[in-house]
C-alpha positions in Angstrom: 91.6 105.3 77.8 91.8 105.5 81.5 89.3 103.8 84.3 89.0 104.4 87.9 90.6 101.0 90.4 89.7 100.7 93.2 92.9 99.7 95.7 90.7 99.5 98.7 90.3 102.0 102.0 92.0 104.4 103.9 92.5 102.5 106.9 94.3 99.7 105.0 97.6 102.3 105.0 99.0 103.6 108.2 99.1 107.1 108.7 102.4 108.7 107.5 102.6 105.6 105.3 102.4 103.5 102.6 100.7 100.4 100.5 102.6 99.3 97.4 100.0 98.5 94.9 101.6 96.7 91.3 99.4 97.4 88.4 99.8 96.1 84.5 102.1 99.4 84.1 104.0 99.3 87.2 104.2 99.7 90.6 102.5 102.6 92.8 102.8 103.7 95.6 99.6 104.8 98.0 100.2 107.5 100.2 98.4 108.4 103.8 99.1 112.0 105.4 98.9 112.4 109.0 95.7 114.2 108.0 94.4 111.3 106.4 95.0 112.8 102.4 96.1 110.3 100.3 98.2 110.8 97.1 99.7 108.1 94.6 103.1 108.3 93.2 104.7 105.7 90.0 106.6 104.1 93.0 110.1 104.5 91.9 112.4 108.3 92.6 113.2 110.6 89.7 116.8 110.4 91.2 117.6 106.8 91.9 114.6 105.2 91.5 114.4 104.0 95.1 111.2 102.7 96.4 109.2 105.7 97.9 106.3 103.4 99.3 109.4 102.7 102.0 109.9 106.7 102.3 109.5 108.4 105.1 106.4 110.1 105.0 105.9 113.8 106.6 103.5 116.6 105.9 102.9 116.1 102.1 106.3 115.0 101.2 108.1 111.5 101.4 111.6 111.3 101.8 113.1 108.6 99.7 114.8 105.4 101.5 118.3 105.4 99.2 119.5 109.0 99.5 116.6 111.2 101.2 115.4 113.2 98.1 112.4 115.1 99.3 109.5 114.4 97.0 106.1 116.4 97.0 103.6 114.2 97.3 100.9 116.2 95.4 102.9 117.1 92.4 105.8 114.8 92.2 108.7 117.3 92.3 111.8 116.7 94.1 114.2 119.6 95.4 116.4 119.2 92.2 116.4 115.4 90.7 113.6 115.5 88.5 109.7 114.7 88.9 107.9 110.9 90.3 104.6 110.6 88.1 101.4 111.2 90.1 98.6 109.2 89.4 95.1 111.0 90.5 92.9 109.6 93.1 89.4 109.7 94.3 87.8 108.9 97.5 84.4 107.6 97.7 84.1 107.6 101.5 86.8 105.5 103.0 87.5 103.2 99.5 90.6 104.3 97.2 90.4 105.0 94.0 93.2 105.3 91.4 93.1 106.3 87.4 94.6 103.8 85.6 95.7 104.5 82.1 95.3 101.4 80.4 
C-alpha cells in the first residue's frame, strides 16, 4: 500500500538544495533544482552511504559530501557505485508531495 505525504512547499528548500525529511522507513532527502524541479532520494549514497541532503546540488545531480560520487537525481544512478532509491513526487502547486510505501 502506498499514500501520497505531503512534506510541505517548494520555497521551504533553497534552490540547488536540500530538506532532510525522516519518515517511519527512513530518512529522505528533498531535492530543489535551480529550475525549481524537485526530486526525492532514500537520503543515504549507494557508495558510502553519506548524507546526500548535504550534497552539493547542480543541474539534476548531487554530488555526495564524503567522497563526491555524482548521483542522478531523477533516477538514482551513480557513475559506478550502485543506485540511491527514488521516491516519486507530486506537486500540487507549490506543496510537496511524496509516495510513501507504508
Amino acid at each position: 500500500m502506498s499514500d501520497w505525504t505531503e512534506i510541505g512547499c517548494v520555497a521551504d528548500i533553497p534552490k540547488r538544495g536540500a530538506r532532510r525529511v525522516t519518515t517511519q522507513s527512513g530518512a529522505i532527502a528533498v531535492f530543489r533544482t535551480g529550475e525549481d524541479e524537485i526530486f526525492a532520494l532514500e537520503d543515504r549514497c549507494p557508495h558510502k552511504n553519506g548524507p546526500l541532503s548535504q550534497g552539493i546540488v547542480h543541474g539534476k545531480s548531487v554530488t555526495c559530501p564524503l567522497h563526491t560520487l555524482v548521483i542522478s537525481l531523477e533516477t538514482g544512478a551513480s557513475e559506478d557505485e550502485g543506485c540511491a532509491t527514488t521516491v516519486p513526487v507530486r506537486l500540487e502547486g507549490e506543496r510537496i508531495f511524496l509516495q510513501l510505501t507504508l
